[in-house]
MIVODO-145424 format. One line per field, with one value per residue (C-alpha): x, y, z. Coordinates in steps of 0.001 Angstrom, whole numbers. Example, Ala and Ser with C-alpha at 12.3 -4.5 7.8 and 13.67 -1.06 7.14 Angstrom:
! residues 2
u	[12300, 13670]
v	[-4500, -1060]
w	[7800, 7140]
***
This chain:
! residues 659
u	[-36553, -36103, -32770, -34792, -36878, -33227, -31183, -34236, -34337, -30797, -31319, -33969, -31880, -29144, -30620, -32008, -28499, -27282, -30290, -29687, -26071, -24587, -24847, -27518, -29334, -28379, -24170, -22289, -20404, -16437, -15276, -14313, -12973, -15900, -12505, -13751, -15627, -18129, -18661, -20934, -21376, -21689, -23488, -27032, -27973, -25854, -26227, -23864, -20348, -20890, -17646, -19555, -16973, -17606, -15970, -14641, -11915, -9811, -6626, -4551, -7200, -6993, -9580, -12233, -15627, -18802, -21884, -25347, -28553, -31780, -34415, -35073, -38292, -39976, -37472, -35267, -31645, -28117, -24740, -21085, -19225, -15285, -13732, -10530, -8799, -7622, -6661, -7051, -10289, -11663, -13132, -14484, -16304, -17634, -21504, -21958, -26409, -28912, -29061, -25491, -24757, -27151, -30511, -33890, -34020, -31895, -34205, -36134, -35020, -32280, -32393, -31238, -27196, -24402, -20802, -17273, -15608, -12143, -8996, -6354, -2782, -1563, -3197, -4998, -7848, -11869, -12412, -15596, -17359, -20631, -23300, -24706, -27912, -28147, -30550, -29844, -31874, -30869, -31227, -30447, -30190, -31064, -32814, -31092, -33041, -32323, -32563, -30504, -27021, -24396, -24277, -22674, -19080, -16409, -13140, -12366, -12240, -14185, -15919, -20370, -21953, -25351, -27658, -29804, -30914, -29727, -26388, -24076, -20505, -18576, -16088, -17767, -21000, -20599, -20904, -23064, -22523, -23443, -24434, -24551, -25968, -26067, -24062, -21532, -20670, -17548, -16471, -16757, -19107, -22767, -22578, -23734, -21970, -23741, -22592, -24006, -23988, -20732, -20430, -18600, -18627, -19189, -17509, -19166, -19536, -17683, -17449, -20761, -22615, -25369, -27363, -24303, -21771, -19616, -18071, -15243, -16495, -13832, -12487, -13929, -17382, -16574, -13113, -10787, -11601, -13943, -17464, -20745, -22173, -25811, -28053, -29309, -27436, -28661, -27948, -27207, -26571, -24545, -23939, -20646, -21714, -23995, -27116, -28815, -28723, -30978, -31352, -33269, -34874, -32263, -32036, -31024, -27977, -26316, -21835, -19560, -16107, -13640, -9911, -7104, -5547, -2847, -3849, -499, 2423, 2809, 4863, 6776, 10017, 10706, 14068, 14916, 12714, 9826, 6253, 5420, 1569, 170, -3190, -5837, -8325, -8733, -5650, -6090, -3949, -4480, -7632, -7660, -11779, -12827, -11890, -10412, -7841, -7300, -3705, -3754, -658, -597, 3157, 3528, 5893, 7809, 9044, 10861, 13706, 16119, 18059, 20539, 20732, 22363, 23138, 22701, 20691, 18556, 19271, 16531, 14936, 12373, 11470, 9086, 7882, 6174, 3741, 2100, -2160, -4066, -7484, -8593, -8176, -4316, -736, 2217, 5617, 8726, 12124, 14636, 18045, 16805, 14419, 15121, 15184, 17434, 19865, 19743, 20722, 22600, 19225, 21788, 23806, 22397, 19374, 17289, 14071, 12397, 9710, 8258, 4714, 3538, 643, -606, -116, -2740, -2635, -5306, -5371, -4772, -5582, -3172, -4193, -2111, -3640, -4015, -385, -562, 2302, 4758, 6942, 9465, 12299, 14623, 15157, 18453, 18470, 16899, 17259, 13651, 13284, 10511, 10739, 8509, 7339, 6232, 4278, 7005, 8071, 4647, 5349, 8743, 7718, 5108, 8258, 9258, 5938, 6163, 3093, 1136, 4071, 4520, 4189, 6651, 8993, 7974, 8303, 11950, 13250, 12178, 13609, 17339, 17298, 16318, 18955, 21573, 20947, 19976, 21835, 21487, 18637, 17256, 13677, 12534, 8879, 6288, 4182, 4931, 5820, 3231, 4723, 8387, 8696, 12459, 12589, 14508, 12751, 13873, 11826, 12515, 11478, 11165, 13511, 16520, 15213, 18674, 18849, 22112, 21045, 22125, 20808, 20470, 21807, 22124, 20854, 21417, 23554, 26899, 28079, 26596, 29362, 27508, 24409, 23489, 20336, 17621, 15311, 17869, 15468, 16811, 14780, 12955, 15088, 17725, 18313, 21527, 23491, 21910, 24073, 27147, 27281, 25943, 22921, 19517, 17273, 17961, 16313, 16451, 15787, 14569, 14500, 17590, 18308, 17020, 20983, 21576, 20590, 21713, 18618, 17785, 15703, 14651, 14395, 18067, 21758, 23139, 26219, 29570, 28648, 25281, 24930, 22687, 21466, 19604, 17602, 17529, 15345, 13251, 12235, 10053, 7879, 8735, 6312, 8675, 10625, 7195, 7341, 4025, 3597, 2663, -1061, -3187, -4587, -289, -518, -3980, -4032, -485, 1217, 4268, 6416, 8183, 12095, 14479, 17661, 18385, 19621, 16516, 17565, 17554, 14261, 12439, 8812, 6993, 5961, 9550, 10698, 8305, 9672, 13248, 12724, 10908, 14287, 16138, 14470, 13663, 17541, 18738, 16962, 17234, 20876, 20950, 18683, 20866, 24141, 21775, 20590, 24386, 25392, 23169, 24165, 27756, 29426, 31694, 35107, 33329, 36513, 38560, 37258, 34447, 34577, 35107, 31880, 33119, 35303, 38727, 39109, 37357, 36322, 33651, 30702, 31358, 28212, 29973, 31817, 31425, 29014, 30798, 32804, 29599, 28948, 25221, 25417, 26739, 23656, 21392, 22990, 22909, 25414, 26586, 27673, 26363, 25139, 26876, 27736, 28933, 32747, 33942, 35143, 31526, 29573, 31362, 30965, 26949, 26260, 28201, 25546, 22702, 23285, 20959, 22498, 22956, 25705, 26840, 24637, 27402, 30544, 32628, 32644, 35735, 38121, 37551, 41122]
v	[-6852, -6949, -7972, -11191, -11685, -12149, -14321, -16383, -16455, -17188, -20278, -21542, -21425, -22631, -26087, -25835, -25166, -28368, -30292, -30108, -31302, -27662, -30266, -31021, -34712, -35694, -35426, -36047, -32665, -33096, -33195, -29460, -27504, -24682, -22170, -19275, -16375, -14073, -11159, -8810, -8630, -5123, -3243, -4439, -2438, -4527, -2841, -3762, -2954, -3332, -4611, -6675, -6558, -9606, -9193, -11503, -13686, -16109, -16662, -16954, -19446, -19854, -19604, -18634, -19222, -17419, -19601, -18052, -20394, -19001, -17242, -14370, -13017, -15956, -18483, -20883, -20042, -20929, -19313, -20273, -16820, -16702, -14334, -12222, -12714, -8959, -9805, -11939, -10373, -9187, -10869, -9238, -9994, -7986, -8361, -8238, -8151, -10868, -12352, -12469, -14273, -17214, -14975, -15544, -11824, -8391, -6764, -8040, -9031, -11781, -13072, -16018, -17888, -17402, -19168, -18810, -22145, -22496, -24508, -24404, -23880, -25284, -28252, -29309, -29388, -27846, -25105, -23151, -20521, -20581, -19435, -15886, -14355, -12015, -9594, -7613, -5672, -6148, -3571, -2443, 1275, 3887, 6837, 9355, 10738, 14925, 15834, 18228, 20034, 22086, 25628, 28615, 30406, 28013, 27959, 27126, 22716, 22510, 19173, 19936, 17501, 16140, 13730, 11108, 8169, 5700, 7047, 5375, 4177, 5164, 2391, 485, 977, 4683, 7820, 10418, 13921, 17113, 19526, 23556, 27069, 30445, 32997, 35142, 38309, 38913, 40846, 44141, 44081, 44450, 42281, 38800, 36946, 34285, 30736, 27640, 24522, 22837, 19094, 18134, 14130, 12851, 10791, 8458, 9688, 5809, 3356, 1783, 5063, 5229, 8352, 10920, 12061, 15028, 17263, 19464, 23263, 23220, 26699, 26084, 26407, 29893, 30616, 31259, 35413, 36187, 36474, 35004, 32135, 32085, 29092, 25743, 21995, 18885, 15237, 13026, 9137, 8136, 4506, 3666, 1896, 4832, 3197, 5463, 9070, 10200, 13688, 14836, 18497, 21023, 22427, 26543, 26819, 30076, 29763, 32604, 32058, 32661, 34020, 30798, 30844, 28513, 26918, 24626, 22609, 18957, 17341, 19934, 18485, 17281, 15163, 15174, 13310, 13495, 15257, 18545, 18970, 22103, 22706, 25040, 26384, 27338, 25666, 24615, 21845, 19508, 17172, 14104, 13600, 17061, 17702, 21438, 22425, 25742, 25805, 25337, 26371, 26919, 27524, 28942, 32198, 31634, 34838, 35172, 33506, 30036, 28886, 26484, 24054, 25419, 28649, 32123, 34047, 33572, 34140, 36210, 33762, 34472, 31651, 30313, 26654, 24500, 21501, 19253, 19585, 16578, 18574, 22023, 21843, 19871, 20322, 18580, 19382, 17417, 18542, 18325, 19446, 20872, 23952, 27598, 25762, 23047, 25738, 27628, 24648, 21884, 19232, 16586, 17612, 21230, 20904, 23902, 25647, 27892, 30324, 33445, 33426, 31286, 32769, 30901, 32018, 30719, 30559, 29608, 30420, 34631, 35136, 35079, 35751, 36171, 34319, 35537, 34798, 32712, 31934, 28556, 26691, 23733, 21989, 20529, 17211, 14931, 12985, 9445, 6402, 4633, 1624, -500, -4378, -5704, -9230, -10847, -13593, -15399, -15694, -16706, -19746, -19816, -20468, -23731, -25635, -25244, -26330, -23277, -20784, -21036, -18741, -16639, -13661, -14779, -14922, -11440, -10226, -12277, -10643, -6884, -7615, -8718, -5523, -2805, -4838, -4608, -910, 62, 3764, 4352, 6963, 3994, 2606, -404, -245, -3626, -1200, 1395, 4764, 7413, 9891, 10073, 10511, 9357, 5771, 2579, -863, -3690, -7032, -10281, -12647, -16218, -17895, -15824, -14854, -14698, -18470, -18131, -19481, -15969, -15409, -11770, -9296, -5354, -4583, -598, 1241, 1244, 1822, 5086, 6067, 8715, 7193, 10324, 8557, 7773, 6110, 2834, -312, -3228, -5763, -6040, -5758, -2976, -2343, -394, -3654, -5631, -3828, -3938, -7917, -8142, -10101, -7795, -8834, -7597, -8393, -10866, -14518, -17040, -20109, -19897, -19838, -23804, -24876, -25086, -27890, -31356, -32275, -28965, -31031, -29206, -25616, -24656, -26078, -27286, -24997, -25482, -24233, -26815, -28134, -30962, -28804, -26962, -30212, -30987, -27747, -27675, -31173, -32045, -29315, -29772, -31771, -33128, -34992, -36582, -33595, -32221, -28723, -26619, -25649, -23179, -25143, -25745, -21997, -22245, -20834, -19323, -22410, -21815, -19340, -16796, -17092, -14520, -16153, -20160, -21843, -24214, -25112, -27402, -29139, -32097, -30764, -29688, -26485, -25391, -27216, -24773, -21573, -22709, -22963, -19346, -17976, -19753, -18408, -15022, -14947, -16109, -13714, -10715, -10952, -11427, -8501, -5850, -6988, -6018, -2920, -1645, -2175, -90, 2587, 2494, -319, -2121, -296, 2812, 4675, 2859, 1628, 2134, -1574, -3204, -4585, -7017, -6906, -8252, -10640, -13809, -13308, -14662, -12108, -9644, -8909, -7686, -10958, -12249, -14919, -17672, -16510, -16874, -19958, -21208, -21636, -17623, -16416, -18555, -17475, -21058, -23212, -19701, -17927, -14683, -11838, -10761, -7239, -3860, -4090, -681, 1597, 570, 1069, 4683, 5549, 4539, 6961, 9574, 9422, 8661, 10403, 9421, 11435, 8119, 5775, 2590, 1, -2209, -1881, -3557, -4285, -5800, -4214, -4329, -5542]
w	[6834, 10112, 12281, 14410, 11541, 9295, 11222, 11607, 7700, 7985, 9935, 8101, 4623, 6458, 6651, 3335, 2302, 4123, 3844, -212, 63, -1398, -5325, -7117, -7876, -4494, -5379, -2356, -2109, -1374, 1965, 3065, 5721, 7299, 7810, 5699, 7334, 5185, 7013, 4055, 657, -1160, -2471, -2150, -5650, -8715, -12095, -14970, -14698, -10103, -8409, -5647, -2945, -490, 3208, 5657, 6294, 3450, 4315, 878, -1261, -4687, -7463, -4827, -6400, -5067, -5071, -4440, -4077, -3404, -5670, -7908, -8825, -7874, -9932, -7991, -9015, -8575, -9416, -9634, -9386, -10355, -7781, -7379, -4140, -3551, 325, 2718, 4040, 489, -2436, -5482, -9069, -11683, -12187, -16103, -15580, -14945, -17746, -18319, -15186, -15600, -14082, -15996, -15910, -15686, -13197, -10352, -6265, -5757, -2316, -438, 650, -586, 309, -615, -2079, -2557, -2394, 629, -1363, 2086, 2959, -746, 659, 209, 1799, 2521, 4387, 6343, 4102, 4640, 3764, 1175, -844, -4049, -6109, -9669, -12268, -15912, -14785, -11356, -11861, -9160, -6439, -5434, -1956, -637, -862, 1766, 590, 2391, 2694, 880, -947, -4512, -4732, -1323, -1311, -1700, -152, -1743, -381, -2965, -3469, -6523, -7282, -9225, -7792, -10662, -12563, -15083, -13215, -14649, -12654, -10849, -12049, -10814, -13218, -12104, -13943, -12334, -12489, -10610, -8791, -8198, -4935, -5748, -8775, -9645, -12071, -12248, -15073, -16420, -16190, -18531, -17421, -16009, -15410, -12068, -11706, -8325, -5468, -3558, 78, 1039, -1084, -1556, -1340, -3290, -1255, -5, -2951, -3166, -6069, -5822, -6241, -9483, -10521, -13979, -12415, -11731, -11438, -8447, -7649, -4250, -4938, -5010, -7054, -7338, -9227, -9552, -9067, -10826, -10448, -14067, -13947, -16784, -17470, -18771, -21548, -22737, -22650, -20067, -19072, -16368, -14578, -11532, -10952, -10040, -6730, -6010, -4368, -3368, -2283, -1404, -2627, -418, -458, -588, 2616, 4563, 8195, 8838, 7437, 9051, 9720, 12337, 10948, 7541, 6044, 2279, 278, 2892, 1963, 3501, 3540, 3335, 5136, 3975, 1077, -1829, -3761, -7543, -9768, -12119, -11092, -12848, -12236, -13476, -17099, -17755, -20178, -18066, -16644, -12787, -10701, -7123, -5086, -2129, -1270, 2416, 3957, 7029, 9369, 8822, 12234, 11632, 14972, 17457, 15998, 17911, 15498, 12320, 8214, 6540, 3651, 1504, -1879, -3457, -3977, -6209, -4045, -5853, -6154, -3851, -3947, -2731, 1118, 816, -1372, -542, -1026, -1104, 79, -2562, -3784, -6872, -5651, -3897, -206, -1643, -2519, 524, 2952, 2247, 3084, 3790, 6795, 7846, 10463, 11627, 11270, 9209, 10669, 9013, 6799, 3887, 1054, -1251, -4816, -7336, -10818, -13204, -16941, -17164, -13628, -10960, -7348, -3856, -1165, 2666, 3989, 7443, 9493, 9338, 11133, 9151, 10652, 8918, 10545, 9606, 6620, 6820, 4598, 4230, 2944, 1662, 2583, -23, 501, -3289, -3916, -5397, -1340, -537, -3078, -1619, 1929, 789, -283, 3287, 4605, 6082, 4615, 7766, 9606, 6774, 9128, 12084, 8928, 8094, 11662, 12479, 8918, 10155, 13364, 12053, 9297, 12560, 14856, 12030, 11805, 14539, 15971, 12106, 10511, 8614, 8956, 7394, 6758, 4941, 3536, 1265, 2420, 1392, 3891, 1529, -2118, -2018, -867, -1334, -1869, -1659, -2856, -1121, -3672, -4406, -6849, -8709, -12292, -13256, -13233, -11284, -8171, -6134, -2837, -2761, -5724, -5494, -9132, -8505, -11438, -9418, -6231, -4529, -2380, 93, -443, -3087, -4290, -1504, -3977, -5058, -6136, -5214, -7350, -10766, -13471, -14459, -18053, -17194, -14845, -17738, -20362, -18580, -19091, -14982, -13696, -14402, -11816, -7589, -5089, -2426, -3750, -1063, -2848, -3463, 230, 392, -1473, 2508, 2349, 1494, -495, -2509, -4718, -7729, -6147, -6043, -6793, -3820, -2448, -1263, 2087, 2269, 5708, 7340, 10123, 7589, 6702, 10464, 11308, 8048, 6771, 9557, 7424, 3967, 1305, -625, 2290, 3442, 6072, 7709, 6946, 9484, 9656, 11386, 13987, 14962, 16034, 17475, 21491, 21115, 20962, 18957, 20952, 19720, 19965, 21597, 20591, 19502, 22413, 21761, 18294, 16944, 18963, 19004, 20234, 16886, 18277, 19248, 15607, 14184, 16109, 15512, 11905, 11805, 13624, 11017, 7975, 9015, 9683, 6553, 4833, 7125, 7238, 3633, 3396, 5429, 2900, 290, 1485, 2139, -1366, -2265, 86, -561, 1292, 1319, 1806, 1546, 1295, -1270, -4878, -6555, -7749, -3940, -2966, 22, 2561, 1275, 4844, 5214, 9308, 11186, 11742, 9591, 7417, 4311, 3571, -11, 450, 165, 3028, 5517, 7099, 7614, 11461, 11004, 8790, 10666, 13996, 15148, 17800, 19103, 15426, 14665, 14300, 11762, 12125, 10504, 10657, 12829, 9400, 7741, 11205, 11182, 7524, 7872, 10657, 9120, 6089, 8028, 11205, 13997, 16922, 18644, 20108, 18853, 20172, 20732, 22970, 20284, 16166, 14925, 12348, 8735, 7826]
***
């Protein structure tokens, strides 16, 4: 089909589409907002078991429904599809076959609109996309297509690339595999050992790849040793459900294994708890995809030269470690305590670099092989706190009591900004997504209401105080077992909803607190639902119309758009500041040099940030009528940079005393 010949298609259905209402027997369909943007809908091939993925833009609807009109096989059809918000720009159902999904058929050509219904959480309202045009070919089964596959010099678990036609995507669709007889010489020999068939299932090239796949050349193909492998490679569809298993003719295919070998570490400097990966070929480990009972090891052996910073001359070093397996061309190691390198240099306070060679040692059932050494560099760069701000949805639903889901992201953005500003000349980095670059992390979930029942705002659920910070991985949320047993509240985290006893009128989302004051109900319930307030709404930030506030001079306003940007400040402060207290629990504070069971400073003065709550005033948390930031009293300040050195100065000229 061509692209003119399409959109004209497209137009014409399009009226169709309107024309017949979007209901049947002339209903009058419900008034609905055309806000929702379809984009594509994949794959075109759906088999039983396909995830159909459909792309665009949604926003945060619920109980999105996909509805398809149009035809199949010559049969007028239409279908009602539940679908599974997985983001705001991604939908996604399970097709269960034809006939299973209300088709007068399993196999045959499905063509014609489809549209995304759903309902706005916001506003209440219908909401729908645009209809797009679509064609699938529906099926029962694929019989694969063979032709052509990358041969040549490789190492052992280099991706082979195959090209096809009617692969399967794996899941409950069920998979490709490649299946591969021969035999092999190894380097050296005249002998060709023979080699049965081995089974290697396949990865789609991308995700809706259905004619490029790859398959790990696994070492139980034909082991890890140098040599040659000479002999065929066939393609197998296997549904999941067993009810079809179709092969293609085999191809020859000739590979010459190659010795492991390392090209580079990354990153050039590494902190505890951070990955290491190691670059190059030929590496073997556990792969969950390919199914071999042969142990598969591989460490690496460093050799050479550690130069502590700013010292005249190196220490010979020579250890061993133990990465972990990501496929045949990566590893990754963490720095730890625990290993050889942990026990050569203290990882929290000694910086330097390491430089010398690195080979690859592999190990897989009896054989054991040394790879071709190639030379490394690793600093050692100062210890670093990361920690994970996790957003849940239970803030999402926090944040429509507020009227105040539209801005969800200013909130996001204002709390990031107070937790860096509160830190800041610390080695601490707050991050919204988690970290894939550390293994040792904290997280910390900003929540919605307290599932204690207690009505906290924030709680530091971590088993006891960790004076030095000694664990880099605290969780400060779901629920600890251990604080549970001790007779203490189980659940951490910060707890939003309980942030709304500020106000005069909590209504039935928290208990109103001592400190409640009417400037809280001044900024927010212009906004909030249950005071008759008009929530904010998309088309409030349309054209850049809300600004974004530098400090609160302008609060509170009267304009809506500045009532809107005051009540973002105020939010995103409440919880940031109520996120940093959190967060320095858990690395030690407060009184960081006295008892293990102080947790606040034992002074009730403005602006200090480790007050017991009740000592901390809204205008102060909400830094409002000139009160606030609350800051890092000078002995905390001192004691944070000493664990988290950052090589910088205090930020600010002055921090009052703790006492």
């Amino acid at each position: 089909m061509s692209g003119g010949f399409r959109r004209f298609l497209g137009v014409l259905l399009a009226l169709a589409f309107a024309a017949c209402g979007g209901g049947d027997g002339g209903e009058k369909p419900p008034i609905a907002v055309q806000d929702l943007v379809i984009s594509d809908v994949l794959p075109d091939v759906l088999l039983p078991g396909t995830r159909v993925v459909v792309e665009g833009s949604f926003g945060d609807i619920t109980l999105p429904l996909v509805e398809f009109k149009g035809a199949f096989s010559g049969s007028d059809v239409k279908l009602l599809l539940p679908a599974e918000l997985v983001s705001s720009s991604r939908l996604e159902f399970l097709w269960t076959g034809g006939l299973q999904q209300g088709l007068p058929g399993d196999s045959g050509t499905l063509e014609g609109l489809v549209r995304v219904i759903a309902t706005g959480p916001i506003d209440g309202r219908n909401h729908t996309s645009l209809p797009a045009v679509v064609s699938f070919k529906v099926a029962t089964k694929l019989e694969p297509k063979f032709y052509g596959v990358s041969e040549g010099s490789i190492f052992v678990n280099d991706l082979i690339g195959l090209d096809g036609q009617d692969l399967l995507l794996g899941g409950a669709e069920g998979k490709s595999i490649a299946i591969l007889e021969g035999c092999f010489t190894k380097l050296g020999s005249s002998t060709c050992a023979p080699i049965g068939d081995v089974e290697i299932p396949m990865r789609p090239r991308s995700e809706f790849s259905r004619d490029k796949a790859d398959f790990p050349f696994a070492p139980k193909i034909a082991g890890v040793e140098q040599g040659r492998f000479t002999g065929t490679v066939r393609i197998r569809n296997d549904a999941a459900d067993g009810s079809s298993s179709i092969e293609t003719q085999q191809i020859p295919v000739d590979f010459d294994l190659l010795k492991p070998t390392i090209f580079s570490f990354a990153p050039e400097a590494a902190s505890l708890g951070q990955y290491v990966d190691v670059s190059g070929g030929g590496f073997v480990g556990d792969d969950p995809e390919v199914e071999d009972a042969t142990p598969a090891l591989t460490t690496v052996r460093l050799e050479g030269t550690f130069t502590a910073k700013g010292g005249s001359s190196g220490v010979a070093v020579s250890f061993e470690i133990i990465p972990q397996f990501f496929e045949g061309k990566l590893i990754r190691y963490v720095l730890n305590e625990e290993d050889a390198l942990g026990k050569l240099a203290d990882l929290r306070t000694v910086t330097g670099t390491f430089t010398g060679t690195a080979t690859p040692l592999i190990r897989y059932g009896g054989i054991n092989l040394t790879g071709t050494p190639g030379p490394f560099t690793l600093g050692i760069a100062p210890i670093k706190q990361v920690v994970w701000v996790q957003f849940l949805p239970t803030f999402v639903e926090s944040l429509r009591h507020l009227g105040m889901r539209a801005v969800e992201k200013r909130v996001r953005d204002r709390v990031l900004q107070v937790l860096r500003r509160d830190y800041a000349g610390v080695n601490v980095e707050f991050r919204e997504t988690e970290p894939t670059d550390f293994a040792l992390y904290a997280r910390v979930d900003i929540a919605g209401p307290d599932p204690n029942g207690l009505g906290l705002l924030g709680y530091d659920n971590t088993p006891g105080k960790d004076k030095g910070n000694l664990r880099l991985h605290d969780r400060i949320g779901g629920v600890n077992a251990v604080t549970q047993e001790d007779n203490q509240p189980g659940y951490g985290g910060v707890f939003v909803e309980s942030l709304l006893g500020f106000s005069e009128h909590p209504g039935g989302f928290a208990e109103k607190l001592e400190v409640a004051n009417p400037l809280f109900d001044q900024i927010f319930d212009p906004f909030r639902p249950d005071r008759k307030g008009s929530p904010v709404l998309a088309e409030d930030l349309a054209n850049d119309g809300v600004p974004t506030l530098e400090e609160s001079s302008r609060c509170p306003a009267k304009g809506r758009s500045d009532r809107i940007a005051c009540a973002v400040w105020v939010f995103g402060s409440l919880i940031g500041t109520t996120t940093s207290h959190e967060v320095a629990h858990s690395l030690g504070l407060a009184d960081p040099k006295g008892s293990l069971t102080s947790y606040h400073n034992p002074s009730d003065e403005p602006n200090r940030l480790m007050d017991s709550g009740g000592a901390r005033t809204f205008q102060e948390r909400a830094e409002l009528e000139g009160q606030g930031p609350a800051v890092f009293c000078d002995e905390e300040y001192q004691y944070l940079q000493e664990i988290l050195p950052l090589g910088q100065p205090d930020p600010l000229s002055f921090r009052p005393g703790c006492f």
